[in-house]
N, C-alpha and C positions, 0 to 999 in steps of 0.2 A: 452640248447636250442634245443638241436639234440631230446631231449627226448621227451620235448613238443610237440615239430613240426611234428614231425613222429609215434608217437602214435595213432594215429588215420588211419594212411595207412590202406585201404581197404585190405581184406582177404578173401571176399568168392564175387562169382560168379559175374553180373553184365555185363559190355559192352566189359572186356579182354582187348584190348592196347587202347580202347577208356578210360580205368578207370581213372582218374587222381587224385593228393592227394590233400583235399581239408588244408590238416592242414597247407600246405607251397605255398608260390609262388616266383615268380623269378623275381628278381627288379632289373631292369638294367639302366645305363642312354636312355635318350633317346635320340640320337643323331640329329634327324630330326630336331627335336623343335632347335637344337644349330645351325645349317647348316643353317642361315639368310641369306648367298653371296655364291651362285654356279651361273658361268656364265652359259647362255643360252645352251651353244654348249653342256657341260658337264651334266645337268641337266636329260636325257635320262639314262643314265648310270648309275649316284650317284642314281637316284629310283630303277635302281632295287638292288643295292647295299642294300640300306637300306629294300628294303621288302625283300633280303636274310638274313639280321639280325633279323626282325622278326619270320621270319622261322627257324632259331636258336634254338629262344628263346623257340618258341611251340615245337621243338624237346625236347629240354632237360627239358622242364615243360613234357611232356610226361614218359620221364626217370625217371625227378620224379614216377610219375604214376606204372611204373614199377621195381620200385628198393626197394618195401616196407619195405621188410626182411633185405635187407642189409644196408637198413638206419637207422631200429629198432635194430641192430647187430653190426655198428659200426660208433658213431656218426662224424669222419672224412671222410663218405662215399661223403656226399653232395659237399665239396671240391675239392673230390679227383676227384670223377669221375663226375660231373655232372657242377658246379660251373668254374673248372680249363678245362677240355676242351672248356666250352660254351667260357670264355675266350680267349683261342687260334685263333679258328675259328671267334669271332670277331675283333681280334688283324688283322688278314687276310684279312676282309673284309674291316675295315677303314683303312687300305692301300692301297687297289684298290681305296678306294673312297678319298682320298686325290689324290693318282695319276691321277684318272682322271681329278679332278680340274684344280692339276697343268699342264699338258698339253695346257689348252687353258688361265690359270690364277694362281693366289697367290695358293699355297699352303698350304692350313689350316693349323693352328697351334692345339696343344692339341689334335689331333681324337684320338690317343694314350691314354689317361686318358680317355675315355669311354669305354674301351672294357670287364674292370669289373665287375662282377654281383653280387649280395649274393644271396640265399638263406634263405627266413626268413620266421618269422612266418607271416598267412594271418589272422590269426583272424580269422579263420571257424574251427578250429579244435574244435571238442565239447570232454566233459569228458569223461570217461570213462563208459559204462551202469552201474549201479548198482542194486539190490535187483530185479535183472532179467528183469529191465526196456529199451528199445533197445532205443539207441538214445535219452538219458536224458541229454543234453548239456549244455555248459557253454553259456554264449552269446556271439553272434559272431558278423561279421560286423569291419568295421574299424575304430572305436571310431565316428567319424563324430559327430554330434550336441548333442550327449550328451541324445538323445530320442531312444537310442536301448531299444531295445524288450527284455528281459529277458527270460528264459525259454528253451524250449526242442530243441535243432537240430532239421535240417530240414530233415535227415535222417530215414527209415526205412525199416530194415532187415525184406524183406518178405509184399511187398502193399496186397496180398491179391484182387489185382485189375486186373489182367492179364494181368501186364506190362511185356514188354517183357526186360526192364533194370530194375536191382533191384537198389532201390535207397541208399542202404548202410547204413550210420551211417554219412554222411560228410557233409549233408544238399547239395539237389536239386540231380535231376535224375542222372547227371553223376559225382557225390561225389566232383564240384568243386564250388559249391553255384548255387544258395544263399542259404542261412542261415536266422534263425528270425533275428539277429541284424539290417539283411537290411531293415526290414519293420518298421513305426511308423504308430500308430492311429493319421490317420490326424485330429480327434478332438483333440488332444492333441498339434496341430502344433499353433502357435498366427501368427496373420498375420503377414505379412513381405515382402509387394508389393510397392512399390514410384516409380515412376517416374520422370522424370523432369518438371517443372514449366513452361508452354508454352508460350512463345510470343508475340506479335502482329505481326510475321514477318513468324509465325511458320507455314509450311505445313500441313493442316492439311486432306487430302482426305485420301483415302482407294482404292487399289485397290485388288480384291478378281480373284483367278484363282480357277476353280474349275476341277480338274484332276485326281479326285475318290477316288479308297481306296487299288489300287492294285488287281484288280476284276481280273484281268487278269494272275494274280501268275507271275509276273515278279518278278523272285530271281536270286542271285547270290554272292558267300563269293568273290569279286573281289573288289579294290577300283583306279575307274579310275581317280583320283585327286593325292592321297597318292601312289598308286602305278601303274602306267600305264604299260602297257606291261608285265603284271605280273599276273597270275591264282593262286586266293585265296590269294589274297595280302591282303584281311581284315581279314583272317582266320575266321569270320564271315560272317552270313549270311543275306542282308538284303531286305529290303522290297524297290522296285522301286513304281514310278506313273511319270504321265510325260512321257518323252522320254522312246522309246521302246526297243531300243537298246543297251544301256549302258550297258557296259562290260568293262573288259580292256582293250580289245585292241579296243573300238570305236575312232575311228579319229573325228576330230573336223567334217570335212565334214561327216563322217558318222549320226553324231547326228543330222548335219544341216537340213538332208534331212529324217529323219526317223520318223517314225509314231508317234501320241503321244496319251496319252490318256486323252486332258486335253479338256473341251468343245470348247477352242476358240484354233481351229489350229495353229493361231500365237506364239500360246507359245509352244515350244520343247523343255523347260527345261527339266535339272533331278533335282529329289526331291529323295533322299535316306536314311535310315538311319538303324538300325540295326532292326530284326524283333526282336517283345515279342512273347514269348512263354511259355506254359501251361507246369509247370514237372508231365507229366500226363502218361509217359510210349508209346504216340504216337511213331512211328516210322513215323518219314517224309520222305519227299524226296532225304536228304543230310545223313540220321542216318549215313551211311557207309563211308561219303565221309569225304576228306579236308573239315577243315571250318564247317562243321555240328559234326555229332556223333563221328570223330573220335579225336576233339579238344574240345570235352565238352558239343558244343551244338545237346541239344538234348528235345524231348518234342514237341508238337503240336504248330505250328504257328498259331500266333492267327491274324485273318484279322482286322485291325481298322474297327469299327464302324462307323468313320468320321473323315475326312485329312479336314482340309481348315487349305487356304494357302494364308494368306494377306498378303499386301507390302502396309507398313506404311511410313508418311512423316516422320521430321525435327521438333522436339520441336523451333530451332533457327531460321529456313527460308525454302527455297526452297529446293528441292532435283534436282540431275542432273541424266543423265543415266546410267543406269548401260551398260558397256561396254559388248558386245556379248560374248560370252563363258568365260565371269569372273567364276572364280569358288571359291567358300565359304564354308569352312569347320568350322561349330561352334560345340562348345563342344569338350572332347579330350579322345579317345578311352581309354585312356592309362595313365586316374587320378587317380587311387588306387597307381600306384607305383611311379606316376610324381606328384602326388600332384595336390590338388584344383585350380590351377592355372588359367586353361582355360578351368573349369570344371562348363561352363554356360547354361546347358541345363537341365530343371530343370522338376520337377514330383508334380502333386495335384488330386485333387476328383472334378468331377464337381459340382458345387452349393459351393466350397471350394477354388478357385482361386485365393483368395486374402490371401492362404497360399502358398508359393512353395517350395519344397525340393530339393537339388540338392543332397546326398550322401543318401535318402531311398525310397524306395520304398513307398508309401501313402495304410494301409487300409483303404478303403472307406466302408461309412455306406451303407448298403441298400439299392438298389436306385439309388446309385451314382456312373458313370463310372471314372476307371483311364486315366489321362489327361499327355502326353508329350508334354509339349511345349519345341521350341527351336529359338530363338530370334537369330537371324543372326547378323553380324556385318554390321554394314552400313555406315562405314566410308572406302571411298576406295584411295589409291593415286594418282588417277590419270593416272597412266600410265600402270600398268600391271596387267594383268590378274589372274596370278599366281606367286605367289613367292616360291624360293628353301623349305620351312616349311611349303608354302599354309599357313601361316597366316599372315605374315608382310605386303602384299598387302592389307589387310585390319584390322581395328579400333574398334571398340566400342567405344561412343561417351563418356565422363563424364557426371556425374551426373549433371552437367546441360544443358546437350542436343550437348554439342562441341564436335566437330570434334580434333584430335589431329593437329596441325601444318604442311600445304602441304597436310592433307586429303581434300577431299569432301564428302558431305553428298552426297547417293545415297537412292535409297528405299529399307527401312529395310523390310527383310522376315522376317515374323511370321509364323510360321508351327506348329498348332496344333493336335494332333492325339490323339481320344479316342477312349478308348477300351471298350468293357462289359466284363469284368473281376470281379469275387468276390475276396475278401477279403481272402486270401488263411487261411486253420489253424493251425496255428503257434503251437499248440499244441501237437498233431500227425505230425507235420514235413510236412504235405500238404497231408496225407492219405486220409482226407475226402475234402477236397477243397484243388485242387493244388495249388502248388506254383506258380508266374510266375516271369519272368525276363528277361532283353535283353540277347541277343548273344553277345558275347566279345571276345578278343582273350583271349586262354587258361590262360595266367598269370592273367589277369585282374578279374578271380573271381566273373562273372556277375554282378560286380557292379552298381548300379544305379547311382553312379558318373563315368561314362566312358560312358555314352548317349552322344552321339553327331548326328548331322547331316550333310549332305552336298547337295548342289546346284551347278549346272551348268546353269547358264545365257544362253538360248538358244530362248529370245522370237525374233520376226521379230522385224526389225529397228520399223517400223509402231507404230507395239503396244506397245513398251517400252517407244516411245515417248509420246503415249497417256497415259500410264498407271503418265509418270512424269507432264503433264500437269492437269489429274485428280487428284493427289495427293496436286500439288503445285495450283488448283484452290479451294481444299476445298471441292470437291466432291466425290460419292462415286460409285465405276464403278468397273465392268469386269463381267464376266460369271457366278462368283458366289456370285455375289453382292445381283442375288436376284430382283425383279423387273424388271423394265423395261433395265437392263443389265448399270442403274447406273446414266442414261442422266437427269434424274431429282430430284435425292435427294437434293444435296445441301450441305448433308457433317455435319447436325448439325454446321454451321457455329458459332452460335451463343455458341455454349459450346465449352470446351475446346476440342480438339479433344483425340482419344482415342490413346496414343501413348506407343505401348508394349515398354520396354525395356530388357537387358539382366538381369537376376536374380544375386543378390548382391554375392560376394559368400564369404569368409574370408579374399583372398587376392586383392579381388577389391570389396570391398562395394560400391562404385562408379556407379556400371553397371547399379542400379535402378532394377527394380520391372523384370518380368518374362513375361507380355506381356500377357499370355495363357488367361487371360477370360477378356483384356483389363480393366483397373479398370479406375473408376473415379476419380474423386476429392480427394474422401476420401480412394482410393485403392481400395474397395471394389469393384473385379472383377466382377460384374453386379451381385450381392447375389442372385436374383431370377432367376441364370440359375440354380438351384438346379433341378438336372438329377431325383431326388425324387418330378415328379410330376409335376410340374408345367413348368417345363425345363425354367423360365426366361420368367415370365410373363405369363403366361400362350399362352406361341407361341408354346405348344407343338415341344418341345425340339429347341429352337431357330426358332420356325413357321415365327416369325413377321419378318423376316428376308428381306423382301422387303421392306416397306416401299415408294415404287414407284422410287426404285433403289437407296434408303439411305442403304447402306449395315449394315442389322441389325438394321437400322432403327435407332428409341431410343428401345433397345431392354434390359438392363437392368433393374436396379431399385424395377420393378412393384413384381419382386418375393420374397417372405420374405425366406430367408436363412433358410433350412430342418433343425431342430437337427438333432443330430446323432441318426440316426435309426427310423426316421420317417416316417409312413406309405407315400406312395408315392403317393399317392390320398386323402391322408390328409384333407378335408374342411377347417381344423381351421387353417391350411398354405398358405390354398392354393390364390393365387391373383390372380386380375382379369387383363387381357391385358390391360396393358398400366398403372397401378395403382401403385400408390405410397406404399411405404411399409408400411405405416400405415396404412391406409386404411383397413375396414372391410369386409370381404369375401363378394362375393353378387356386393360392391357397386364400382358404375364406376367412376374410376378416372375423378376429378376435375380440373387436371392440368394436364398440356403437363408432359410424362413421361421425355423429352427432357429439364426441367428446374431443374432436382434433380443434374444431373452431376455425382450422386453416383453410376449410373449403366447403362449408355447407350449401354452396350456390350455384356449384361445379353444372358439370352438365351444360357451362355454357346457358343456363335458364333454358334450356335447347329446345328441341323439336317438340313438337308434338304425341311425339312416339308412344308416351307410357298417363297418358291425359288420365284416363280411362282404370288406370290399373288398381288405382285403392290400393286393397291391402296389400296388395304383391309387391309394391314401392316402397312397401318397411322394410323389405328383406334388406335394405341398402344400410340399416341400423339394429341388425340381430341382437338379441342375446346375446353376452358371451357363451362361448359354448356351443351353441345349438346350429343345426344344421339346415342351408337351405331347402325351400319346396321345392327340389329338382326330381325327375325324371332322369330313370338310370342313363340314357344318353344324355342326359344333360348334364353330367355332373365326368369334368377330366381333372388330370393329375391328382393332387393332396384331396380335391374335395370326393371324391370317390373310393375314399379310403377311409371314411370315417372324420368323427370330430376330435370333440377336446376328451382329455383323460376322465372325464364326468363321464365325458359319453358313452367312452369307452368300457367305464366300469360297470354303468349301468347295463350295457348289452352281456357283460361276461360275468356279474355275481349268477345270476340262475345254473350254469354251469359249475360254474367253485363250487355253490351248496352241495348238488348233485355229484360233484366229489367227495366232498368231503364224507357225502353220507354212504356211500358205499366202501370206504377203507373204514369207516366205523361198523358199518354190517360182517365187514370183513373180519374185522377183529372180535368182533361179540361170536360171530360163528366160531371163531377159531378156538375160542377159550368154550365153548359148550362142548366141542368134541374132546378137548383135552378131558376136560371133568367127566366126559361120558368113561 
């Protein structure tokens, strides 16, 4: 195993003690996830306990990094020196943290049987070069769905690019991934989106916060849920919006009163989650620091494109409120080495939503940006805000929309974030299009199953109330709702509402569909938000998005789903607002796009483009009949010829009368001269 695993250790030049070995990682239990009962009093102390085990762990994943030679030199090196200390010093540390328990309470059993770790293979190690070829690799990745990429490492000795880190032979800029295995051609993905069966009882509004895209370069590898009181407790780097302050040491009163960047001031949430980055040789702002360049991450942060951020009802009934600074951690930093378990935050291509991936990274065709959705939990207990693992205080509903026993449904967050990112090439290892990938803690191996996100509950009493009485009335309301800020859509009452769920994943197929492009009846995540062009209907990338404060209005449907690689102004794709997918380029929908159910969501929940439009965002659900507000250039093929046979009769009875009443003049004269 020693052989395998350490064969690949780096040897020439690169980032020095930032190098780390991509062929091995360090799997330890996780003790947090076990820690379900720590009384209040002790809870301060056991965090930092545990983000000193994390810091461990990046130590001696670093050791890796530098012990290449003598791990290739002697295969009981990993034991001796790296494995059997990491050991000790975690034997030390859950002793403090049992002790402090037991001071105000029971005394854990078992901390003792987690201070173990191995040493094993990660699945990035590639082959060896051959016939002079740099970086011709085995496939890497962690087995996951069985759709790895085959082909070359993402490594290469010498970019030729004027990076200031050589990207090696290990796959990604600092030799710890990603790798091709992480990537699949999302053509190749089949859907895999359901939700639950909605109600007569079921909540069905929307409430949309609009809080930007982090314009403002709010970073920092700290994580004030997971580890408070703690610098660089994520050992990662992430992307804030929302609240401005958020750090670790922010006090509840710090967040209560601090700036935010979200358009309706009442909300001072935090919305965080790991930044994605280009392995492009950038040097940022962290290359040298904890948490950046010197635990792996490293490479140009890439800013989203576009954050929106909905709060969905209850397939079953009402939702209640969410309690002030509840805090919600979905997803789990730390599921390459702990397993799929609470690994619900999942990755797809716009115009592609109604596939979603949680362990690969998605190539998108042409066209089409990559999509992080993360479907929050939204079942809460009731009573606390926080729990000792930050997740027993909150649920995921089952696959028919219930709550577990003693939960409440509160409003589910949906957080989608897209990027403009290509297709990196998995060929050259990202020479010619980089690679990209989140930020991770070092053991975790940038994998696309360790995306998680977190939230801090910080809107005013006021609007939390209103955002639950617009959800549980059916309507569609807040800042980025779009429209008149939500007071008269209505909610699509009449369809089923559009309710995200958590992505299915191996060991809860249960969770339901991914939420990220809302799917309809038939799943299909609104097919015409295809980012190739038409963005979902043609609302120019989610334009219809008003509606007259229907957020998104009916905004899927109308766009017929881009093949792969299709031009993105395409004609013979492209649909007209508000148009059913059958329908022929040119011709304007017949029916309310609001009667298909298959894509009310469409648009990709998209841009910004049509925030503002009101009432002009109904046109996407006309009348039968009746004809769009265009402007004689605005209006080509069929729609410039007129509408429906209604319409037509009514423009041509004035003339029939006018017929008919002159062959009657006609006739009456004709018989007066006879008789004369």
């Amino acid at each position: 195993m020693a052989a395998n695993v350490y064969a690949s250790a780096t040897e020439e030049g690169g980032t020095g003690d930032a190098r780390v070995l991509s062929g091995a990682t360090i799997d330890c239990p996780d003790v947090a996830t076990r820690l379900t009962s720590v009384p209040e009093q002790a809870r301060p102390e056991v965090d930092k306990e545990l983000a000193a085990l994390d810091a461990q762990i990046a130590d001696a994943y670093k050791r890796i990094g530098e012990s290449a030679d003598a791990l290739r030199q002697d295969p009981g090196f990993a034991d001796n020196a790296i494995a059997g200390p990491l050991k000790e010093k975690r034997s030390a540390t859950l002793a403090r943290i049992a002790t402090a328990i037991d001071r105000v309470g029971d005394r854990p059993e078992g901390l003792d049987e987690l201070a173990a770790c191995a040493v094993r293979e990660s699945g990035n190690a590639p082959a060896q070069p051959d016939a002079g070829q740099e970086g011709n690799g085995e496939q890497g990745g962690d087995g996951g769905d069985g759709q790895d990429q085959g082909g070359q490492d993402q490594g290469q000795d010498g970019q030729g690019q004027d990076q200031d880190q050589d990207q090696g032979g290990n796959g990604g800029q600092a030799g710890n991934g990603p790798v091709a295995g992480d990537y699949v051609d999302i053509n190749s993905v089949q859907p895999n989106v359901s939700r639950p069966q909605q109600t007569g009882n079921a909540s069905r509004g929307t409430f949309t916060s609009e809080c930007g895209v982090n314009e403002n370069g709010v970073f920092n590898s700290d994580n004030v849920i997971a580890a408070p009181g703690v610098s660089n407790g994520a050992h990662h780097f992430h992307d804030y919006i929302g609240n401005q302050v958020t750090n670790a040491f922010s006090s509840d009163e710090d967040l209560a009163k601090a700036d935010t960047s979200c358009v309706d001031q009442g909300d001072r949430s935090s919305y965080y989650w790991p930044v994605l980055r280009l392995q492009n040789g950038v040097r940022e702002q962290d290359a040298d620091s904890p948490g950046g360049g010197i635990e792996g991450n490293v490479g140009e942060i890439v800013t989203p494109k576009e954050v929106t951020l909905t709060f969905v009802g209850n397939p079953q009934g009402e939702v209640t409120a969410m309690p002030r600074l509840l805090r919600i951690i979905t997803g789990d930093a730390k599921s390459f080495v702990n397993g799929p378990g609470n690994a619900n935050a999942s990755w797809s291509c716009t115009g592609f939503e109604d596939r979603q991936l949680t362990d690969k990274y998605p190539l998108c065709p042409q066209g089409s940006d990559v999509v992080r959705t993360f479907d929050f939990q939204s079942c809460w207990d009731g009573r606390n805000t926080d729990s000792a693992n930050h997740r027993t205080h909150m649920a995921f509903m089952d696959a028919q929309g219930n709550c577990p026993s003693g939960f409440k449904p509160v409003p589910q967050l949906v957080q989608r974030i897209v990027y403009d990112v290509d297709a990196p090439s998995l060929n050259d290892g990202g020479k010619t299009t980089p690679l990209f990938a989140v930020d991770s803690f070092p053991e975790q191996l940038h994998k696309p199953i360790t995306d998680h996100g977190d939230f801090i509950n910080v809107f005013d009493e006021g609007l939390m109330n209103e955002m639950v009485e617009c959800i549980n009335e059916g309507r569609t309301c807040g800042a980025g709702a779009g429209g008149d800020g939500g007071n008269g859509g209505g909610g699509d009452q009449g369809e089923e509402p559009q309710q995200p769920q958590p992505t299915a994943t191996p060991d809860d197929p249960g969770q339901g569909g991914d939420g990220g492009g809302k799917p309809g009846d038939d799943g299909n995540q609104g097919d015409g938000g295809d980012k190739d062009g038409d963005k979902g209907d043609g609302g120019d990338k989610g334009g219809d998005k008003g509606d007259g404060g229907d957020k998104g209005g009916d905004k899927g449907d109308g766009g017929q789903e881009q093949p792969s690689g299709a031009p993105a102004d395409d004609p013979a794709t492209e649909q007209p607002a508000g148009g059913d997918a059958t329908e022929q380029p040119g011709v304007k929908a017949s029916t309310p796009a609001a009667d298909t159910g298959a894509g009310n969501q469409g648009g990709d929940k998209g841009g910004k483009g049509g925030k503002d439009d009101g009432g002009q965002a109904a046109q996407a659900a006309e009348v039968p009949g009746s004809l769009p507000e265009l402007g004689a250039e605005d209006r080509t093929g069929a729609q410039a010829q007129g509408g429906s046979l209604a319409e037509t009769g009514a423009q041509l009875w004035p003339a029939a009368l006018g017929g008919v009443l002159v062959i009657f003049g006609f006739f009456v004269l004709r018989s007066v001269r006879r008789s004369a």
